[in-house]
N, C-alpha and C positions, 0 to 999 in steps of 0.2 A: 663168236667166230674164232675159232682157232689159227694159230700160224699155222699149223703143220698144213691147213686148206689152203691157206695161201700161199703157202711156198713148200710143193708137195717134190718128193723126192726126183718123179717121173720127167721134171723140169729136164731137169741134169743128161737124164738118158737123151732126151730130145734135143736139146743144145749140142750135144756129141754127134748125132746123127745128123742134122744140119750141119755142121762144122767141115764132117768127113763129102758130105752133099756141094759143100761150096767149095772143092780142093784144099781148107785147109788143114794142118796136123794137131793145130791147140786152140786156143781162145785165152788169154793170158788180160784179167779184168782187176784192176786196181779200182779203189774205194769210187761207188757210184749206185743209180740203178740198175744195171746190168747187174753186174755183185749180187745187190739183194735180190733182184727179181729170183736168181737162182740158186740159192743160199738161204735166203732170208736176214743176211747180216748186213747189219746197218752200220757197216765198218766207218772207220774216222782217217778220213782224208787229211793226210801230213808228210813231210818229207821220211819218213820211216816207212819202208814199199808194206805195202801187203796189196797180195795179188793173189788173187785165185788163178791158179792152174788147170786148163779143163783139154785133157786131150783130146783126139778125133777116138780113142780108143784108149781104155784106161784109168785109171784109179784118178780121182779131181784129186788136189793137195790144195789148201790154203798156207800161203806161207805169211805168217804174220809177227810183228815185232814180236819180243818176248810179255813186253808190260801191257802188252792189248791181249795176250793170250786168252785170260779170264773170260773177257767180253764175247771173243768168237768161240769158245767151250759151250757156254751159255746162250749164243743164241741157234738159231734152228741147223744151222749150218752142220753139225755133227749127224744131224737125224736124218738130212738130204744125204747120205753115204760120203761126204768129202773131210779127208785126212786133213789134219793141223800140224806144222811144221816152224817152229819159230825162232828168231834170229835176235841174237843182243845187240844193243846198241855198240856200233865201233867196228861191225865185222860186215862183212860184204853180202848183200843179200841175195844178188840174183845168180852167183852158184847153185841156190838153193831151187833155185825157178827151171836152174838148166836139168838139174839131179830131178826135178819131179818130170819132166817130160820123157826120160827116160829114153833118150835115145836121138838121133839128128832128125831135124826137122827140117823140111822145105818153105814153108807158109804158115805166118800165124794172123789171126786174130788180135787187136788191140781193142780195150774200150775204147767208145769214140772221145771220152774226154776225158783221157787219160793224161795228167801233168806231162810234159816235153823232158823232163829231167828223169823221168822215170821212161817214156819213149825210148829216148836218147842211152837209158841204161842196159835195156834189153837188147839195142841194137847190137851194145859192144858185148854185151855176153852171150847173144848168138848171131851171130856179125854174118851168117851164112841167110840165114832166113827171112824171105820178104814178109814187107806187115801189111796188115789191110788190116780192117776197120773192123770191128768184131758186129756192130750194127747191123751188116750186109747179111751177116746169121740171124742175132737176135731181132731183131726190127718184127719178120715175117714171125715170129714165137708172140710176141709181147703186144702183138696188134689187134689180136682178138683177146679179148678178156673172159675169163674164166667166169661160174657163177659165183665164186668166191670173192672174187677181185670186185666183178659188179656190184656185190653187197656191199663190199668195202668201200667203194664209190658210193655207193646210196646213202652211207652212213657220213664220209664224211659230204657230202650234201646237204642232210638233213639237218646235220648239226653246225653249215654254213648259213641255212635258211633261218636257225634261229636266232644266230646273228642281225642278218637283216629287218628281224620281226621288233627286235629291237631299238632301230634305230631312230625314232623318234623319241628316248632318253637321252641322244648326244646330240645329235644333229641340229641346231637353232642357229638364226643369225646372229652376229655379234663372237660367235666360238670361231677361233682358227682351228683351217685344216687339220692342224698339226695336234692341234688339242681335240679335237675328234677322234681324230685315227689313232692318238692314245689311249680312246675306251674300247674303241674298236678290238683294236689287238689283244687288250685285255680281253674281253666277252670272246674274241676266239680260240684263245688258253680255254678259258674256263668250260664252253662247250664241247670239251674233249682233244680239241688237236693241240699235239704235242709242238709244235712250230708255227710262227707266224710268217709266210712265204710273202707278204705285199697285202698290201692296203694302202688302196689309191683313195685319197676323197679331193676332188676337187672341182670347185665351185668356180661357176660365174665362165670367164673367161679362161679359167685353169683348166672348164671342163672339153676345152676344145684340143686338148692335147691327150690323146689317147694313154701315153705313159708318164703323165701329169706326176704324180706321188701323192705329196702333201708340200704345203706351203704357211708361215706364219701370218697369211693373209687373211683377215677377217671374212666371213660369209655375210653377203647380203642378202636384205630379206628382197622375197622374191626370186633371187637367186637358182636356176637349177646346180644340181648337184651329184656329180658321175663318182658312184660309191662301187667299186671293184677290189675283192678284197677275198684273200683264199689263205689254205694253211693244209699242213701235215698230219696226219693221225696215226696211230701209235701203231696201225697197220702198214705205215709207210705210204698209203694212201690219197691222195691229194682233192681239195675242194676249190672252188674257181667259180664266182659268181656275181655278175655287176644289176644293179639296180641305179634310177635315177631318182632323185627326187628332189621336191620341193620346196625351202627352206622360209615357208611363210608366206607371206601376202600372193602376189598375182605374177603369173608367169609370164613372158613377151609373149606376145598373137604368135609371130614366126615360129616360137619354140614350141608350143601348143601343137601348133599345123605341122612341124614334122616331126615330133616327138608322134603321134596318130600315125603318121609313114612306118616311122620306126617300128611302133608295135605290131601292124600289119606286115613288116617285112620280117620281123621274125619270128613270129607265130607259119608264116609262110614258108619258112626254112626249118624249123622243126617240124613239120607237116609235110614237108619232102621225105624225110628220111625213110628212106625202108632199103632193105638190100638191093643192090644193083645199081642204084644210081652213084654218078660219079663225085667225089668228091669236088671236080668242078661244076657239076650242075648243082647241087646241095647251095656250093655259093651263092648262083645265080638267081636260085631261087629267092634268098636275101637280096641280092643286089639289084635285082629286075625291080621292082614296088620303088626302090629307092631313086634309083635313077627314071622313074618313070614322072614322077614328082619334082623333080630338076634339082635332084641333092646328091646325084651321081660322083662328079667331084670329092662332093665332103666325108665319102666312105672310104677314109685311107687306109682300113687293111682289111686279110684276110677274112672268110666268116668264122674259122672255124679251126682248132687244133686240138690233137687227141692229147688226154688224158691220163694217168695211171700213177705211178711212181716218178714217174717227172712233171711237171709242170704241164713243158710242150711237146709232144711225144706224137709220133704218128697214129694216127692219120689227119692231114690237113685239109681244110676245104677252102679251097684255091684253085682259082682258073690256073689251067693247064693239068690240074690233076685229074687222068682222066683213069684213078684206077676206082672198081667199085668200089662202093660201101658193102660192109657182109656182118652179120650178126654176130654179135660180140667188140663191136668197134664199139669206144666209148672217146665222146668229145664236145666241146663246146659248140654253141653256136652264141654268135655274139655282135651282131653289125652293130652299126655307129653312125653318127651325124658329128660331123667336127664343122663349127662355123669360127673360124680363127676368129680368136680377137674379141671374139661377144660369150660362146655359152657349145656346149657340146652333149650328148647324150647318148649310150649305148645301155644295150641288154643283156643279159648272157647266162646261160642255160649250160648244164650239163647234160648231154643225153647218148643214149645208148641206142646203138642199132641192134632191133631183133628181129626173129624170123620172120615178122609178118607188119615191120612199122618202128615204131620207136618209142623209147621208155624216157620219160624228163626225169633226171636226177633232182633239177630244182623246182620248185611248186609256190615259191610264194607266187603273189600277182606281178603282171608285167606290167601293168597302167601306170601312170606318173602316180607318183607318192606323194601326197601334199603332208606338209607335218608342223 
């Protein structure tokens, strides 16, 4: 798969016309996803500005340090039609931001996480124009995925799952956390992703805390063991995948009995998905099985958050969200049992809504792992 597929020129035209759709005059995006989604540059976030330029109308400009120049030459960002403008160290940059807009502005566009010191700069270099949140454009662009993007999610998927296919070379009693999740990260380098974004392992009573990490805690045998652990590929792509498993001898009855819940509730939640339904029923459909079995409590979050170039990206599935699902939405699904204090257990799937149902990005098995 090619970049030019994934970060095809027509982006740019489309962000433009959203822009001019939402009353604003620019979209002004410092180092993030937005950036690449419409560029393709996977610029370097630092106090030295680069910011893409993208008017309601008009030539895009990248204005970037002088010593990053290379880097934005060279990636896709010239082939999407947008100008390169670059600034030395020592001289003031966002002249250069006002010069590419080419004229007064009323409203702009900021990424949504865009540094406060860069915020704060654009303020004073066009001191006239209110800012909104560039999000409020892209969001509605970036929420359906392309068949490109899809593939790009499958891959790195595929190449999270053989991660996991693995894990009975690290995972034993007697190894800490910590020294687990040290092979971990390795095996997710080497299966292709260029970043390792989190690898949670944690065991026993660890596993009751949903954003647990790692711990120098030794694992018990019999121990369950909530393995969540995702990473970057070189498409800018992201993988996000928890399994639980076994760490030898014999599991507690209670963890057995709704660890069964669990797997029923989310087989139950990817078996919802098809377009139309709402990202709060999708929930529910996870959370109905669980709280029917009286572990309603122990499900302390969401089911579900979209996927792409971010981590957590829209769309979520979360009571109260009552917008549909529609094909090309791509997201987790991932409920949990947290029982403070003794042991915890979640699952989680990437999948994709299509016209007629839904596609699992991950494929190993969902049953306890004994190992």
């Amino acid at each position: 798969m090619g970049l030019d597929e994934l970060y095809p020129p027509d982006r740019l035209i489309a962000a433009q016309r959203a822009t001019a759709a939402a009353g604003l005059d620019a979209l002004l995006l410092t180092p993030g996803s937005d950036l690449r989604y419409l560029t393709g540059y996977d610029a370097h976030a630092g106090e030295r500005l680069t910011c893409l330029v993208l008017p309601a109308e008009g030539e895009p400009t990248l204005v970037v340090p002088r010593l990053e120049r290379p880097a934005a030459e060279a990636s896709p960002a010239p082939a999407t039609g947008v100008r390169i403008v670059d600034h030395v160290d020592g001289t003031d940059p966002y002249p250069l931001v006002v010069a590419a807009l080419d004229g007064p502005v009323a409203a702009v566009g900021l990424a949504d996480r865009m540094w406060a010191e860069q915020v704060l700069g654009l303020r004073a270099a066009l001191p006239d124009a209110a800012q909104r949140l560039a999000g409020e454009v892209l969001r509605e662009l970036r929420i359906r995925k392309s068949p490109a993007e899809v593939a790009a999610l499958a891959e790195a998927g595929a190449a999270i799952d053989e991660v996991h296919l693995r894990m009975g070379e690290w995972l034993r009693p007697g190894r800490t956390e910590a020294e687990v999740a040290t092979d971990i990260a390795a095996a997710i380098r080497a299966v292709g992703h260029v970043t390792v974004d989190f690898v949670i392992v944690a065991a026993g009573p660890n596993g009751a805390s949903p954003h647990h990490g790692t711990s120098d805690r030794p694992i018990g045998v019999g121990e369950p063991v909530v393995v969540d652990i995702g990473g970057t590929m070189a498409s800018g792509y992201r993988s996000d995948c928890t399994r639980t498993y076994l760490a030898g001898g014999s599991a507690p009855a209670d963890f057995l009995d709704y660890y069964a819940v669990l797997c029923d509730a989310q087989r139950a939640a990817v078996a919802a998905v098809r377009p139309g339904i709402t990202g709060a029923a999708a929930d529910d459909a996870a959370r109905a099985p669980i709280a029917a079995a009286g572990y309603g409590a122990a499900f302390l979050h969401r089911t579900g958050h979209g996927i792409g170039l971010d981590g957590h990206e829209e769309p979520y599935l979360v009571a109260g969200n009552d917008r549909p699902l529609e094909a090309g939405m791509a997201f987790s699904i991932e409920p949990g049992i947290y029982l403070s204090g003794r042991h915890g257990a979640r699952i989680e799937d990437i999948v994709v809504c299509t016209t007629d149902g839904v596609q699992r990005l991950n494929t190993t098995p969902t049953e306890l792992i004994a190992l």
